[in-house]
LOSE-897779 format. One line per 10 residues: number of its first residue (from 0); their letters; for each residue z negated, x, y negated of N, C-alpha, C. Coordinates in nm, 3 decimals, always signed. Example, Ala and Ser with C-alpha at 12.3 -4.5 7.8 and 13.67 -1.06 7.14 Angstrom:
BEGIN
0> as> -0.780:+1.319:+0.569:-0.780:+1.230:+0.450:-0.780:+1.320:+0.330 ~ -0.708:+1.285:+0.225:-0.714:+1.367:+0.106:-0.787:+1.290:-0.003 .
//
This chain:
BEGIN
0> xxxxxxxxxx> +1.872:-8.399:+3.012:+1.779:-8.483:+2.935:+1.831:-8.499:+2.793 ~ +1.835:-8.637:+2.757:+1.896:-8.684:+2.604:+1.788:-8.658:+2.533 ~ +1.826:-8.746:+2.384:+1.778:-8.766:+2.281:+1.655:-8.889:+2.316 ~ +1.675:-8.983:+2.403:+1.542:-9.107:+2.444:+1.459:-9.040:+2.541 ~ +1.520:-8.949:+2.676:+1.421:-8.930:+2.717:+1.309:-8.793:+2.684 ~ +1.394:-8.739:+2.553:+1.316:-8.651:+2.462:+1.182:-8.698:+2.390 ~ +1.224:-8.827:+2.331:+1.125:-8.920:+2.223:+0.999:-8.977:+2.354 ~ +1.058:-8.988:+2.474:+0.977:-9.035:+2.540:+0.832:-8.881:+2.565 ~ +0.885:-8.806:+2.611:+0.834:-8.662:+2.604:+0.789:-8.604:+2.532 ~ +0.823:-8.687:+2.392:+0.741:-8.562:+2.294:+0.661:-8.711:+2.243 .
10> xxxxxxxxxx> +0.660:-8.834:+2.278:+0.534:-8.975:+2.287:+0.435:-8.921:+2.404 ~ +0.434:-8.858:+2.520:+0.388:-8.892:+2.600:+0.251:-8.726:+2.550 ~ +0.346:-8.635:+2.491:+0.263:-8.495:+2.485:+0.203:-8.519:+2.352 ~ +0.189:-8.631:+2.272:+0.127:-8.636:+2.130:-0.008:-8.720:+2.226 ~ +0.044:-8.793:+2.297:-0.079:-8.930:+2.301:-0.204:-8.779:+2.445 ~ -0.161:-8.711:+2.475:-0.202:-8.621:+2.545:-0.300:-8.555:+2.477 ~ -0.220:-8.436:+2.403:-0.280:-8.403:+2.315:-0.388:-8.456:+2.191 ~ -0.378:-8.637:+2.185:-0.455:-8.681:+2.087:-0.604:-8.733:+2.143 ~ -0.566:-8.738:+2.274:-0.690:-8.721:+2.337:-0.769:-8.652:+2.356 ~ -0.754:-8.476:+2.333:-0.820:-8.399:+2.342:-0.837:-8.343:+2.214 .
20> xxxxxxxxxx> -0.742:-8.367:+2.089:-0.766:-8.342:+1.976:-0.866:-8.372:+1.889 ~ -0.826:-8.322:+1.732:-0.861:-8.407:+1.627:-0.821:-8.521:+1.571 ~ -0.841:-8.579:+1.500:-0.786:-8.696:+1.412:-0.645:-8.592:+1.282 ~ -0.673:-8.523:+1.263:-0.600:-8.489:+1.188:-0.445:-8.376:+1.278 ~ -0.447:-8.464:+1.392:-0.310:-8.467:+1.493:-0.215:-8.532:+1.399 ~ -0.077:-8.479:+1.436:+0.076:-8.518:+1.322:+0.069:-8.670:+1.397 ~ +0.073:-8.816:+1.307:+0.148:-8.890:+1.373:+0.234:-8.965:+1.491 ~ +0.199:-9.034:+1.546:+0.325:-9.048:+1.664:+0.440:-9.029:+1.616 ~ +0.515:-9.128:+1.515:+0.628:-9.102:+1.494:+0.683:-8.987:+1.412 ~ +0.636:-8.874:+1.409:+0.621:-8.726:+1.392:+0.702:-8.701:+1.542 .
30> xxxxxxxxxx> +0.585:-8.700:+1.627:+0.571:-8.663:+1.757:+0.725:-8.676:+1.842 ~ +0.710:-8.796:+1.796:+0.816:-8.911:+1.911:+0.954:-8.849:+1.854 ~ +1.004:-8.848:+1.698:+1.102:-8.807:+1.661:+1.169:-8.678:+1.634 ~ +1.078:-8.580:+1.667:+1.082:-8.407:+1.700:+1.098:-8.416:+1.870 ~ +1.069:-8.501:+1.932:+1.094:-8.521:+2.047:+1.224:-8.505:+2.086 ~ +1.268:-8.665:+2.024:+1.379:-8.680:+2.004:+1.484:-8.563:+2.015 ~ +1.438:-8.485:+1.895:+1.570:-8.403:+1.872:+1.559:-8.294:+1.951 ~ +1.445:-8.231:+1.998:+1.435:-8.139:+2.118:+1.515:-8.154:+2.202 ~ +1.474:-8.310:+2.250:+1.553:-8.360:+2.383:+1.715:-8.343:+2.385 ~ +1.753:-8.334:+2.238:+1.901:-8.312:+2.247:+1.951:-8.183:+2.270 .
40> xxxxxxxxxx> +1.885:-8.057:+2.232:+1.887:-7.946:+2.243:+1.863:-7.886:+2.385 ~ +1.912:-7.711:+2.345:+1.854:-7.658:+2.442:+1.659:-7.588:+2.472 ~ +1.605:-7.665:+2.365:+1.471:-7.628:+2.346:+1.429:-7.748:+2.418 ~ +1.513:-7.837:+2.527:+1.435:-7.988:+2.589:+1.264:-7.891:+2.665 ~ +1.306:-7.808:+2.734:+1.194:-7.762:+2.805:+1.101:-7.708:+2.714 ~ +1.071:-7.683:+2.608:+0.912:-7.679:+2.520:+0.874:-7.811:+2.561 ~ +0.958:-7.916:+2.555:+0.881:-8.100:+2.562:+0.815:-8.106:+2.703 ~ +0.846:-8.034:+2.800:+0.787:-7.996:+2.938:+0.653:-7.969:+2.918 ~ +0.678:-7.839:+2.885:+0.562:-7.745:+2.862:+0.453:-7.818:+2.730 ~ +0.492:-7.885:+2.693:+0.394:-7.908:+2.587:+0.324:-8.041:+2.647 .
50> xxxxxxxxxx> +0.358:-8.167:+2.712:+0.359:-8.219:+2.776:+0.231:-8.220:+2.887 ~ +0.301:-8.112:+2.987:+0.204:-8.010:+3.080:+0.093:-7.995:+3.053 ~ +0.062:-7.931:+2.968:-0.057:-7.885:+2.879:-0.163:-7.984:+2.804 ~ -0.090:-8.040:+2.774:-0.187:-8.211:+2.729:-0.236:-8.259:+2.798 ~ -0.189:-8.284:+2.889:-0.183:-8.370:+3.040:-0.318:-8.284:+3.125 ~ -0.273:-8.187:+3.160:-0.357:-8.099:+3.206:-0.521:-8.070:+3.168 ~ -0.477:-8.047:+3.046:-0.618:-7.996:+2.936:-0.695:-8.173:+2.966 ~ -0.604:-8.283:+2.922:-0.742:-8.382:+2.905:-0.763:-8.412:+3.077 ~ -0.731:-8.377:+3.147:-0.752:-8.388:+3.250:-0.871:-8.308:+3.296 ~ -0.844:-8.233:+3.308:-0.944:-8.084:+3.298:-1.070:-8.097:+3.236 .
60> xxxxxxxxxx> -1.054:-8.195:+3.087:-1.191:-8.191:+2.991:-1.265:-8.341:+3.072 ~ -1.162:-8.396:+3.119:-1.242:-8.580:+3.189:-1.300:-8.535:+3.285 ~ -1.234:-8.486:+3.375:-1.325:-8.470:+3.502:-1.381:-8.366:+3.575 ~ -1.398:-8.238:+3.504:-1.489:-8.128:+3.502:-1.599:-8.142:+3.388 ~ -1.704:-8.063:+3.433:-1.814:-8.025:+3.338:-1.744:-7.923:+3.240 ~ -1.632:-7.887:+3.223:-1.651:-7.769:+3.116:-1.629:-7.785:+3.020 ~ -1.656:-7.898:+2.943:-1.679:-7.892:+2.853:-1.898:-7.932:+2.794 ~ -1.920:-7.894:+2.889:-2.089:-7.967:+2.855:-2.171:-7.853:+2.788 ~ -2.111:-7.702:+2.857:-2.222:-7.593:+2.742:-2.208:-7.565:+2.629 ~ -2.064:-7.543:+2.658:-1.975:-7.543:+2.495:-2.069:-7.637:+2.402 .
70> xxxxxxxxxx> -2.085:-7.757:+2.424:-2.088:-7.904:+2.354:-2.253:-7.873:+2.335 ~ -2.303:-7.864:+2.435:-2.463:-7.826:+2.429:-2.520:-7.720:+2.319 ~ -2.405:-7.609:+2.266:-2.435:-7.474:+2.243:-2.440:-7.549:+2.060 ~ -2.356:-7.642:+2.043:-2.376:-7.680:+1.885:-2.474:-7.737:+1.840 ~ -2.574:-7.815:+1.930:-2.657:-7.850:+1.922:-2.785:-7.791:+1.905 ~ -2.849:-7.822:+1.734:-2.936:-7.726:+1.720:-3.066:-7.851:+1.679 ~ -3.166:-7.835:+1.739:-3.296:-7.943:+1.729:-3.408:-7.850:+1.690 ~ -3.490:-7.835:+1.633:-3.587:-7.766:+1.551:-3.700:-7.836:+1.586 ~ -3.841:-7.786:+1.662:-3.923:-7.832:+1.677:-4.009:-7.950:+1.545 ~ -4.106:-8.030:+1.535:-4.069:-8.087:+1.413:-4.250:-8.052:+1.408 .
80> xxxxxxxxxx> -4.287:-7.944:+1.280:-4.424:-7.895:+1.258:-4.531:-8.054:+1.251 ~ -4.642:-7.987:+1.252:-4.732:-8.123:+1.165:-4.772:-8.109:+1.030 ~ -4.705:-8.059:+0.965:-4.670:-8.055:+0.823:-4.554:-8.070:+0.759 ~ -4.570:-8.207:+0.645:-4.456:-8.273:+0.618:-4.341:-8.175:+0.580 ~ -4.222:-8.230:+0.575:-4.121:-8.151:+0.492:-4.119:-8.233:+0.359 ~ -4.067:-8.192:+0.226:-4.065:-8.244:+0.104:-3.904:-8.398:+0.127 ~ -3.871:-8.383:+0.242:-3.746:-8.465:+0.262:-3.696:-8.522:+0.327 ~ -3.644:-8.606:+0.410:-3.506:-8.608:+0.493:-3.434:-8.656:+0.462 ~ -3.295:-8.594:+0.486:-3.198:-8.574:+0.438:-3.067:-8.627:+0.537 ~ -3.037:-8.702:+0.517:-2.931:-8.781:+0.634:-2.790:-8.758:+0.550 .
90> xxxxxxxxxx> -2.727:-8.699:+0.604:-2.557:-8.679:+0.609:-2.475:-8.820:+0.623 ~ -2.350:-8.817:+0.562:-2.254:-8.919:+0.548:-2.182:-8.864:+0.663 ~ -2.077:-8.950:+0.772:-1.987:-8.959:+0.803:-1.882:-9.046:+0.808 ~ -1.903:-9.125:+0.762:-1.736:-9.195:+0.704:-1.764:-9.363:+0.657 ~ -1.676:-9.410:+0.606:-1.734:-9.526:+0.514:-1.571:-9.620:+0.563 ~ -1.568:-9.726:+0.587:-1.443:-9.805:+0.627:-1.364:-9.880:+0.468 ~ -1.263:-9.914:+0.496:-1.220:-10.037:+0.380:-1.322:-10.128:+0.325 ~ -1.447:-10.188:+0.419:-1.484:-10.308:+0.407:-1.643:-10.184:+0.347 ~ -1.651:-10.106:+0.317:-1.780:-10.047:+0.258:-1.866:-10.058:+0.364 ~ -1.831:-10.064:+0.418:-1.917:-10.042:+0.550:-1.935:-9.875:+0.588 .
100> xxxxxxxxxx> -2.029:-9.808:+0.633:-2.039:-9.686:+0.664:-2.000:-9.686:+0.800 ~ -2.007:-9.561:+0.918:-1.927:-9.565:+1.025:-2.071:-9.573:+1.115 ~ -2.027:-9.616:+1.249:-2.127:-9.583:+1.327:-2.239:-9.492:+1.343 ~ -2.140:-9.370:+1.353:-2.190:-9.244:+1.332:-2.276:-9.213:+1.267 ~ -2.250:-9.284:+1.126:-2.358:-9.282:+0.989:-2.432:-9.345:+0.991 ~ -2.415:-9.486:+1.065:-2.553:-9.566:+1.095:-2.667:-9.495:+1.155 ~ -2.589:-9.423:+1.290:-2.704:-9.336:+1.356:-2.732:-9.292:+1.247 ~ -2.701:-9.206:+1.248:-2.800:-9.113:+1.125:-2.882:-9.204:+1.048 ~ -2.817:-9.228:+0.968:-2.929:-9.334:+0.876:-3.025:-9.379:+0.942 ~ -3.043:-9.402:+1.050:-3.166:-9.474:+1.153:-3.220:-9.406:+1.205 .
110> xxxxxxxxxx> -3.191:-9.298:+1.255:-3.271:-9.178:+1.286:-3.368:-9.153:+1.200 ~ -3.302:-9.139:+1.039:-3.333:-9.061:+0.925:-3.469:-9.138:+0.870 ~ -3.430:-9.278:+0.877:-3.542:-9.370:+0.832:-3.672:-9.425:+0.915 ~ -3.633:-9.395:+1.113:-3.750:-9.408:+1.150:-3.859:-9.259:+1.136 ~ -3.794:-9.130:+1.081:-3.844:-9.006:+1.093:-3.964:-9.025:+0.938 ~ -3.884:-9.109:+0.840:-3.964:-9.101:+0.724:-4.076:-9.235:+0.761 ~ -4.066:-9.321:+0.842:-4.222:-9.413:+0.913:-4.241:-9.372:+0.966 ~ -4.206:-9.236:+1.045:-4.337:-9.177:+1.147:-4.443:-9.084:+0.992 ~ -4.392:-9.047:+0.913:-4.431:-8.943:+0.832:-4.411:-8.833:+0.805 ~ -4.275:-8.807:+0.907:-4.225:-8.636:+0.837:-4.234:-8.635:+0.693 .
120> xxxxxxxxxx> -4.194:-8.677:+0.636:-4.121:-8.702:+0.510:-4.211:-8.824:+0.400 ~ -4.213:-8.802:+0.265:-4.236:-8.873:+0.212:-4.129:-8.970:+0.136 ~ -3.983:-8.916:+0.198:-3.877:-9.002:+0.094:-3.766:-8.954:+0.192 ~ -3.637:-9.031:+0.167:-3.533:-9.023:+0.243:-3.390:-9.007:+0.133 ~ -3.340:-8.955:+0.165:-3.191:-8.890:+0.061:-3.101:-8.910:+0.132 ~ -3.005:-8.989:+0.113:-2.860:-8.989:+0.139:-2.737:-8.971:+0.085 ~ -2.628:-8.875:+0.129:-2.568:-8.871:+0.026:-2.389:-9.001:+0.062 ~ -2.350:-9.004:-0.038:-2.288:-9.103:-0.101:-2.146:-9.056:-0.067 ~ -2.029:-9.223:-0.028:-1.919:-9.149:+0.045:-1.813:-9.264:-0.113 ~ -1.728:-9.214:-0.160:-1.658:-9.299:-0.179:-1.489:-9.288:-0.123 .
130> xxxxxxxxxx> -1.449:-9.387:-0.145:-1.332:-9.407:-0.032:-1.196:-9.512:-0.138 ~ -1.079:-9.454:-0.181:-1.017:-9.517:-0.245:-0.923:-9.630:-0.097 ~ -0.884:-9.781:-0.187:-0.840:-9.864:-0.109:-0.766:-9.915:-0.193 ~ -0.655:-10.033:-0.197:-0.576:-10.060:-0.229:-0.650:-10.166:-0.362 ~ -0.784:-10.233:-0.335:-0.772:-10.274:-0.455:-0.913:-10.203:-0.534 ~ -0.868:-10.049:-0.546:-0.997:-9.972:-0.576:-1.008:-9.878:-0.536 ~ -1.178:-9.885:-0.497:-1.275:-9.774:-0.444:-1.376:-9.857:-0.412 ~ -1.431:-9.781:-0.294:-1.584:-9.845:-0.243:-1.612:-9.732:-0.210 ~ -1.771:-9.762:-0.215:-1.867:-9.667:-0.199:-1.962:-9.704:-0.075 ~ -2.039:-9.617:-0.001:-2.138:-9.643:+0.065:-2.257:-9.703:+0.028 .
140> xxxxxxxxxx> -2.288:-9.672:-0.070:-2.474:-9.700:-0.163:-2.451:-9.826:-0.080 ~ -2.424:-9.902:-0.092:-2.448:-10.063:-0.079:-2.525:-10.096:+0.062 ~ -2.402:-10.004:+0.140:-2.455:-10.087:+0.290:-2.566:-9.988:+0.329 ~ -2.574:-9.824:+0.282:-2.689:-9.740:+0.314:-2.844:-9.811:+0.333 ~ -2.795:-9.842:+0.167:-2.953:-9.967:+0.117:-3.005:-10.053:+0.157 ~ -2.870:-10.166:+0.238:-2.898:-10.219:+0.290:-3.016:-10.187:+0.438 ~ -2.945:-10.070:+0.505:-3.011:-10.048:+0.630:-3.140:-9.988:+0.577 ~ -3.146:-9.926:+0.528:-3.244:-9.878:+0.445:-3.361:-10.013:+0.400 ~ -3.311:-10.079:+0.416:-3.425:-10.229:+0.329:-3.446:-10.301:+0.455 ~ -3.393:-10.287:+0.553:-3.445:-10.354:+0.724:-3.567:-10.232:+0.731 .
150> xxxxxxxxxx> -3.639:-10.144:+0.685:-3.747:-10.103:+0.719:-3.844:-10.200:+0.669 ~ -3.977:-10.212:+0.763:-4.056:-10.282:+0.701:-4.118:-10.231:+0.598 ~ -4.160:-10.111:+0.593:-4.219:-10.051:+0.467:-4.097:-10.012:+0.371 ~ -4.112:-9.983:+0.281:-4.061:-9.983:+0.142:-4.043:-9.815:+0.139 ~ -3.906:-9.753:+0.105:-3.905:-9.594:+0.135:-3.835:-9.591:+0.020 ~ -3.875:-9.461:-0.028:-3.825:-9.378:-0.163:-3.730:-9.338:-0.136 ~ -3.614:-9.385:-0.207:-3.474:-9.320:-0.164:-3.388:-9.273:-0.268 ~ -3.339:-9.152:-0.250:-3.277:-9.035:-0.349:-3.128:-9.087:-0.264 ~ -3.048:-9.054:-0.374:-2.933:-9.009:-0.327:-2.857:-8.915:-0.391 ~ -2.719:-8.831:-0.349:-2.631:-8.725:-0.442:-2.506:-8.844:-0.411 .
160> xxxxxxxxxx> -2.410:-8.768:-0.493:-2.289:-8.884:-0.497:-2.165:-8.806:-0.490 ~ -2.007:-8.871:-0.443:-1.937:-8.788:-0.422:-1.921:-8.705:-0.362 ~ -1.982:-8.694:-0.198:-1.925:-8.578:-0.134:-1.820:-8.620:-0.044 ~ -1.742:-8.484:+0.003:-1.625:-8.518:+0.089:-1.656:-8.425:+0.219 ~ -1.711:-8.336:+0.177:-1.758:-8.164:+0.253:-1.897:-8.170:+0.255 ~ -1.950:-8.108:+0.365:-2.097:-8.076:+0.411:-2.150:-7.942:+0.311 ~ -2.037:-7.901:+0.259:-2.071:-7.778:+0.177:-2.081:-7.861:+0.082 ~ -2.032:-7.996:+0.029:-2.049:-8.057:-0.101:-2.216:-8.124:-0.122 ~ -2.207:-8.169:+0.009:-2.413:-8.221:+0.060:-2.415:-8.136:-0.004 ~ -2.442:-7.975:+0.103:-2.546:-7.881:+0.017:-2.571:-7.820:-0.085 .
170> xxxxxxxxxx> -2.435:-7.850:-0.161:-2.463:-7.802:-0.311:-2.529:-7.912:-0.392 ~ -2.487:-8.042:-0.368:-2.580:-8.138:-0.499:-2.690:-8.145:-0.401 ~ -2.751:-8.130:-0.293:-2.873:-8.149:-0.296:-2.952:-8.048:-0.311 ~ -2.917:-7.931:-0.301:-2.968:-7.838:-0.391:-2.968:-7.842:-0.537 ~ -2.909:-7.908:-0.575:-2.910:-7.946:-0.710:-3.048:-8.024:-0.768 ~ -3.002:-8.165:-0.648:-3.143:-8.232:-0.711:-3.277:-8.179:-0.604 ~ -3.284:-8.087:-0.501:-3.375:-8.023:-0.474:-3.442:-7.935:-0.588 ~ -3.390:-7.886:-0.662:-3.472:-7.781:-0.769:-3.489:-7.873:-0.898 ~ -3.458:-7.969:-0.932:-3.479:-8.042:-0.990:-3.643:-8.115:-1.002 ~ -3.657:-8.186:-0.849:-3.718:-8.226:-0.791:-3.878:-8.127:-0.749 .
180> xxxxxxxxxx> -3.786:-7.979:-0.745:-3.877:-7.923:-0.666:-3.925:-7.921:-0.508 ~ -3.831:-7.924:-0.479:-3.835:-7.982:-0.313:-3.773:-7.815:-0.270 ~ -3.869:-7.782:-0.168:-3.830:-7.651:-0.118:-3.760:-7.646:+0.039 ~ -3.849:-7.783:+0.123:-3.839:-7.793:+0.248:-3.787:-7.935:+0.241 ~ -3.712:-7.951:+0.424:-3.628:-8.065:+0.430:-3.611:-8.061:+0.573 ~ -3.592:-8.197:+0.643:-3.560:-8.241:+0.757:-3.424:-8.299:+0.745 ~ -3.307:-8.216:+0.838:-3.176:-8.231:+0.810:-3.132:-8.342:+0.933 ~ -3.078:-8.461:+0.885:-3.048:-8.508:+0.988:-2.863:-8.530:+1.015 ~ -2.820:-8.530:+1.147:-2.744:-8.512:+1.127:-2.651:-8.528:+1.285 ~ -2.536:-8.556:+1.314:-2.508:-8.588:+1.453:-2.531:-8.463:+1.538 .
190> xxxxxxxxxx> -2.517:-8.496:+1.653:-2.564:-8.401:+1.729:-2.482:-8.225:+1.733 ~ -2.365:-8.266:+1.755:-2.234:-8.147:+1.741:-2.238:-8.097:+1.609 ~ -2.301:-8.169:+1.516:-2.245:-8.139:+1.358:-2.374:-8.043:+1.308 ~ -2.503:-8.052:+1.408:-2.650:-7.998:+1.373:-2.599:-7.811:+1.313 ~ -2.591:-7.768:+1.382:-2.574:-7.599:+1.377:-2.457:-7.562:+1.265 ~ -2.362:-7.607:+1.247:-2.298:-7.603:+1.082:-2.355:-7.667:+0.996 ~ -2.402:-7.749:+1.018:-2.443:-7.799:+0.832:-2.622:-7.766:+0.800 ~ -2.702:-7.745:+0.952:-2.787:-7.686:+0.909:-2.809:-7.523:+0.863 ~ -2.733:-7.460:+0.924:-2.701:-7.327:+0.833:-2.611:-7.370:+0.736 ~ -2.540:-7.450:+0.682:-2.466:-7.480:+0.535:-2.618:-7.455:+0.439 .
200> xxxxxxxxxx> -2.710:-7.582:+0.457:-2.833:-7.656:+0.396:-2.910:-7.479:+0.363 ~ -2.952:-7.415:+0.502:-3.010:-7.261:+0.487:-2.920:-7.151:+0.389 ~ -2.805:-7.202:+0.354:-2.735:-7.074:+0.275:-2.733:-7.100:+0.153 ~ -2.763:-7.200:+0.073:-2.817:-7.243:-0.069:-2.947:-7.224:-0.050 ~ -3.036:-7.188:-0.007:-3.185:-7.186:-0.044:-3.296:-7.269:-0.013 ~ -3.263:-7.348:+0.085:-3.374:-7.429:+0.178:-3.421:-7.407:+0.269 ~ -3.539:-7.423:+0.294:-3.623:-7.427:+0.453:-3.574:-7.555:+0.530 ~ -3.532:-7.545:+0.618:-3.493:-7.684:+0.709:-3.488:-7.683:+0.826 ~ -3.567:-7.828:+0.878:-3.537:-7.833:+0.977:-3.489:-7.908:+1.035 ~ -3.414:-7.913:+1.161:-3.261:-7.951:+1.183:-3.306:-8.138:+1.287 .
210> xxxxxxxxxx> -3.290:-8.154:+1.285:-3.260:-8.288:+1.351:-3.181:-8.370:+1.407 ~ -3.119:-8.353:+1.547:-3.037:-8.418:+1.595:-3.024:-8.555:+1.552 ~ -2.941:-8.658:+1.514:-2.944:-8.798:+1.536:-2.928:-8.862:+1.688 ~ -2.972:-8.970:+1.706:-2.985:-9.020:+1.847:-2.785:-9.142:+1.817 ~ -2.782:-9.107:+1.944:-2.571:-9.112:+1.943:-2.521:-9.239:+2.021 ~ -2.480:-9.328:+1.914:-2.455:-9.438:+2.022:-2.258:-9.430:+2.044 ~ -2.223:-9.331:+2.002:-2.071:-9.297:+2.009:-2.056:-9.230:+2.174 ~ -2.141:-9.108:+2.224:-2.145:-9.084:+2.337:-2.289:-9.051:+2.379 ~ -2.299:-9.006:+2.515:-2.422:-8.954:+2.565:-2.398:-8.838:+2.552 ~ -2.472:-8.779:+2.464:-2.468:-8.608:+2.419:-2.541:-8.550:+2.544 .
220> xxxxxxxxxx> -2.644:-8.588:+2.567:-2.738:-8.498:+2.653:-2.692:-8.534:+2.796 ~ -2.585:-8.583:+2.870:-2.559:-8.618:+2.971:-2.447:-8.566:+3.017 ~ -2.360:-8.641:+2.912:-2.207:-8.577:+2.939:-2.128:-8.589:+3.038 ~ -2.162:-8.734:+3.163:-2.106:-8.687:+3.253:-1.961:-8.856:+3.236 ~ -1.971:-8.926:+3.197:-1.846:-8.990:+3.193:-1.707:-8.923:+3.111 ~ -1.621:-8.946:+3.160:-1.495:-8.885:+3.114:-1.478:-8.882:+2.946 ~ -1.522:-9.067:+2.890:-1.478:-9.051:+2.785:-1.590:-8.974:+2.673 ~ -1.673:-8.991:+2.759:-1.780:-8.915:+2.656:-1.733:-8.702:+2.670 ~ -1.703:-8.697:+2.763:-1.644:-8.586:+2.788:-1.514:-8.541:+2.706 ~ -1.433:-8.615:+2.662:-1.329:-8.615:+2.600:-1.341:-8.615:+2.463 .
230> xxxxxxxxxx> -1.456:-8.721:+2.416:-1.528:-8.721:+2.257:-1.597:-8.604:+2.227 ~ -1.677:-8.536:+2.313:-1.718:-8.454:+2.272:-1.652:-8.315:+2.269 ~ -1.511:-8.269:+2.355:-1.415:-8.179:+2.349:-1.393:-8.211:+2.192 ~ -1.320:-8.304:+2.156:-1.299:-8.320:+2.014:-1.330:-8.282:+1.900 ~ -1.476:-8.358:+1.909:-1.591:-8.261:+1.832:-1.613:-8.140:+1.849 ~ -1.595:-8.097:+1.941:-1.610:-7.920:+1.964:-1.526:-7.857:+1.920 ~ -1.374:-7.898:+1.938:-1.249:-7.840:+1.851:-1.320:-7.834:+1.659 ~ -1.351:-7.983:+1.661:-1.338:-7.971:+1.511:-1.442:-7.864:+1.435 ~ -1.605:-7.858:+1.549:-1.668:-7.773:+1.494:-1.625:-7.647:+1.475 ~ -1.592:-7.627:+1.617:-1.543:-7.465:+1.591:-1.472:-7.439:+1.492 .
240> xxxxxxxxxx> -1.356:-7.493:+1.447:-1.262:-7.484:+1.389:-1.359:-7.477:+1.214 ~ -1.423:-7.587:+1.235:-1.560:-7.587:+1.057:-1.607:-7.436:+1.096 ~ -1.685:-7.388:+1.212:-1.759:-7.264:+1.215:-1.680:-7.185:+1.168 ~ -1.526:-7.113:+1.189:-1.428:-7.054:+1.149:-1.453:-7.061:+1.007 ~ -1.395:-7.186:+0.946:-1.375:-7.193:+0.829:-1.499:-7.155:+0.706 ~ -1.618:-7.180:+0.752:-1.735:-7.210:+0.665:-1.791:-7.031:+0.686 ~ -1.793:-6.949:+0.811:-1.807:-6.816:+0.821:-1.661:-6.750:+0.693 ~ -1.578:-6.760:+0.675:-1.485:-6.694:+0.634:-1.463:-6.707:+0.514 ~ -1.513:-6.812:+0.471:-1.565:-6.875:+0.309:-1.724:-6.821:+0.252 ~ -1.776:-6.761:+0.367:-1.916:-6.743:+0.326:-2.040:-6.869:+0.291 .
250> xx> -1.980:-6.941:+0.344:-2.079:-7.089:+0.331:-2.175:-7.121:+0.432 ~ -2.125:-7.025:+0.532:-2.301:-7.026:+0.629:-2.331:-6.873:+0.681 .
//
């Protein structure tokens, strides 16, 4: 085995692996060109074995259940009292070129805003993504507000600004929580992401309670098509990998 059918082997074990990964996977042409040079060597067989294993694993995560308790186990939903919380509190997940927020964040945001017309809540808080681009920076506020102003009633809306980290949420909104005086809060938040950032929110000094968002990315509570099976492996890597990090930092 050469140097092409190396690049082909170490293309075929990236796009493998990126299926069952994170986003923050090396590049294809990373991939493809360490390939490459494997393939020239006597290390061609790691490109096997690595290969193997990609192949295998998303195979394994598409068309078995095992990944559904795992995925189930992050999921933390908090009965919701009949006494208001002072908040809800909807999480950012990602904001595009065009200032647009991500799907993901839409859920949330819509979750977040039909929870404050039922009456959990007397006001809704979001926090704020900005995103540098080639001619600038954009921010979220814009299109948040927007969705935010398709309610028919008129909602009090707080926001914090500048976060990048769920540990960054919970520090400015603890910020303008004591400010405010706000002790209690309804955390909203995607489904996989509930159980880290609602113990983030509990380790600064809040009562909260946790709130799944409703998921138009996959069927959380079902789990049985491949790709939703595969999205949610993903997310499970990345949580665990946050649970690691946020236990060892002392942040939950």
């Amino acid at each position: 085995m050469g140097a092409a059918a190396g690049l082909v082997l170490g293309t075929i074990g990236w796009l493998a692996f990126t299926v069952v990964a994170v986003d923050w996977m090396r590049p294809l042409p990373v991939a493809a060109l360490i390939g490459a040079v494997l393939g020239a060597t006597r290390w061609r067989r790691l490109l096997w074995i690595a290969a193997g294993i990609g192949t295998g694993l998303a195979f394994l995560v598409a068309y078995t259940p095992i990944v559904v308790t795992p995925a189930h186990h992050l999921v933390r939903a908090d009965p919701l009292g009949p006494q208001t919380a002072d908040a809800v509190v909807v999480l950012s997940a990602g904001l595009n070129e065009d200032a647009l927020i991500s799907g993901d964040g839409a859920d949330r945001l819509l979750t977040g805003i039909r929870l404050v017309g039922q009456g959990a809540a007397p006001r809704l808080v979001v926090t704020r993504l900005h995103r540098k681009v080639d001619r600038g920076e954009v921010a979220s506020e814009e299109d948040q507000r927007r969705l935010v102003e398709l309610a028919r009633d008129s909602i009090a809306l707080f926001s914090v600004d500048s976060v990048t980290t769920t540990r960054e949420e919970a520090l400015r909104f603890a910020v303008l929580a004591r400010r405010e005086g706000w002790t209690s809060v309804i955390l909203v938040t995607s489904p996989l992401h509930t159980s880290r950032a609602c113990t983030a929110f509990e380790k600064v000094g809040l009562r909260v309670t946790c709130v799944p968002s409703e998921s138009r990315e996959l069927a959380v509570r079902a789990l049985r098509d491949p790709r939703d099976r595969l999205a949610a492996f993903r997310h499970w890597v990345y949580e665990v990998a946050g649970h690691v990090k946020y236990r060892w930092k002392g942040w939950i």
